[in-house]
Every structure is written in structure tokens, then in C-alpha cells.
N, C-alpha and C positions, 0 to 999 in steps of 0.2 A: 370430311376431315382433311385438315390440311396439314402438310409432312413436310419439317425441315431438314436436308439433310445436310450435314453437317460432313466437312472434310475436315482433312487436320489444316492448323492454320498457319504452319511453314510452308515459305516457298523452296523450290525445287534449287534456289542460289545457298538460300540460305543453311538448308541440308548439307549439300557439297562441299560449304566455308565453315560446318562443323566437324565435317567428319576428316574435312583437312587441316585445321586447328587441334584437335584429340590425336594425329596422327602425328603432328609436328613436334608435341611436349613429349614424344615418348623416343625417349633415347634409343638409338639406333647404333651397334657396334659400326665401327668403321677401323681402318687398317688404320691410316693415318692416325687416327684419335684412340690412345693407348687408355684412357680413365675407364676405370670400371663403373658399373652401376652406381655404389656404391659413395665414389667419389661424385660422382654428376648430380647426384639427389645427395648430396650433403644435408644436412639442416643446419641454417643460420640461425644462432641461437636468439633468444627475442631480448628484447631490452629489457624486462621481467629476470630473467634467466640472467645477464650479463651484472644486474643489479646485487643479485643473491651471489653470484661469483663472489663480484666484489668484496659485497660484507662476509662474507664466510674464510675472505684472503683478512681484511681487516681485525675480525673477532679472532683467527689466528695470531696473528698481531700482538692483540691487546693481550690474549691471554698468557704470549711468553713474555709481554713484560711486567704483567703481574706476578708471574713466578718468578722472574727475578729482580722484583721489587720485593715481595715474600721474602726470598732467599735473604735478599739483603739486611733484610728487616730481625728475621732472625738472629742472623750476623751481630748488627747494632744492639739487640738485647743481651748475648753474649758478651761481648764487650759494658756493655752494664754494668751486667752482674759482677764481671770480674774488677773490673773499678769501684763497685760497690764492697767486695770483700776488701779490693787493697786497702780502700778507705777507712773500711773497719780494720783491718791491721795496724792501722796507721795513728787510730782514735786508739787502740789499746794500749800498744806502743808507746803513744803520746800521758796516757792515764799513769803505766805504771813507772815511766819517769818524774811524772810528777811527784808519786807515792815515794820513791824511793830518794827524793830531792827534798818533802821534808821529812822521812826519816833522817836523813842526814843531818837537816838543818836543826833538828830534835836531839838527835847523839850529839851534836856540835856542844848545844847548849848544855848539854848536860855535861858531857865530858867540863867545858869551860868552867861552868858550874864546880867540879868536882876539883879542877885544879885552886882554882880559886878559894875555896873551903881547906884545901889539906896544905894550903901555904905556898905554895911550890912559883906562884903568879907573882910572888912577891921575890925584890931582889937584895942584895945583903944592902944597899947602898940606901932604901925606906928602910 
């Protein structure tokens, strides 16, 4: 029976250039270099992340000028309304002038009527 034996199959360089690569990425305090951990592993937000920023600044946006498109809007129905009453004040107003232009114009005739009947329209000179 025949035996293979089997090493690992990193070389003895290649070991050395990993465990000095994993020893390089790990932040080391130093006098000179004040940043905390913290600061040094930041995370850079992703372009995903910076996208949802974005529309979440936007949809803020949008929403206070809908509320004061709203606002406004309300506003402009007020004003409506109240132009609607004047106008009706104004049709009433306009109606009972009417009514009481020909009452008059009714008393007019009549009263004329009445002088005219009891003589008084007439003058000594017919």
C-alpha cells in the first residue's frame, strides 16, 4: 500500500508575508499619532447608505412643502368662503334694493294716480 503524505501547502515566505500583513492592519497606539481606535477604523459609509441619506434629506423636503402648500391651501379656502358670504351680502343687498325701487316706483304711480283723480294735477289756467 502506498502513502501520500501530505504537508501543508504554504511556503515558509509565504507564512511570514501573512502574519506581517494581519500584523500591519492592526492599529498600534503611538505617541506621536493622538487618533483613537475608534477614529482609525471609522466606517466609510457605502454608496447604498449615502443614497438613503440623500432621499431621507429630500423626502424631508418634500414633506415641509407640502405642509406649507396645505397650509396655504387652507388659507385660499378661507378666503373663499368669506368672498362667498360678501358676495352673498351683496346679491341680497342688490335684491332688496331692487324690491324697494319698485315699491316706490308702485307708491309713485299710485300716489300720481291719486293726485290726478282728486284734481289737484290740474291748474286754474285748463
Amino acid at each position: 500500500m502506498k502513502r501520500l503524505a501530505v504537508g501543508p501547502m504554504t511556503t515558509l515566505e509565504y507564512n511570514e508575508w501573512w502574519v506581517r500583513r494581519i500584523n500591519d492592519n492592526t492599529p498600534k497606539s503611538s505617541q506621536g499619532n493622538s487618533q483613537s481606535i475608534e477614529e482609525h477604523v471609522r466606517v466609510v459609509p457605502s454608496e447604498l447608505e449615502i443614497i438613503r441619506q440623500d432621499f431621507e434629506r429630500r423626502n424631508e423636503e418634500l414633506e415641509k412643502k407640502i405642509e406649507q402648500i396645505e397650509e396655504e391651501k387652507m388659507n385660499l379656502r378661507l378666503d373663499l368662503d368669506v368672498q362667498k358670504l360678501e358676495a352673498e351680502k351683496l346679491r341680497k343687498g342688490k335684491n332688496k334694493a331692487e324690491e324697494d325701487l319698485y315699491s316706490l316706483k308702485i307708491d309713485y304711480k299710485k300716489l300720481h294716480l291719486s293726485i290726478r283723480t282728486a284734481g289737484l294735477g290740474k291748474t286754474s289756467e285748463q
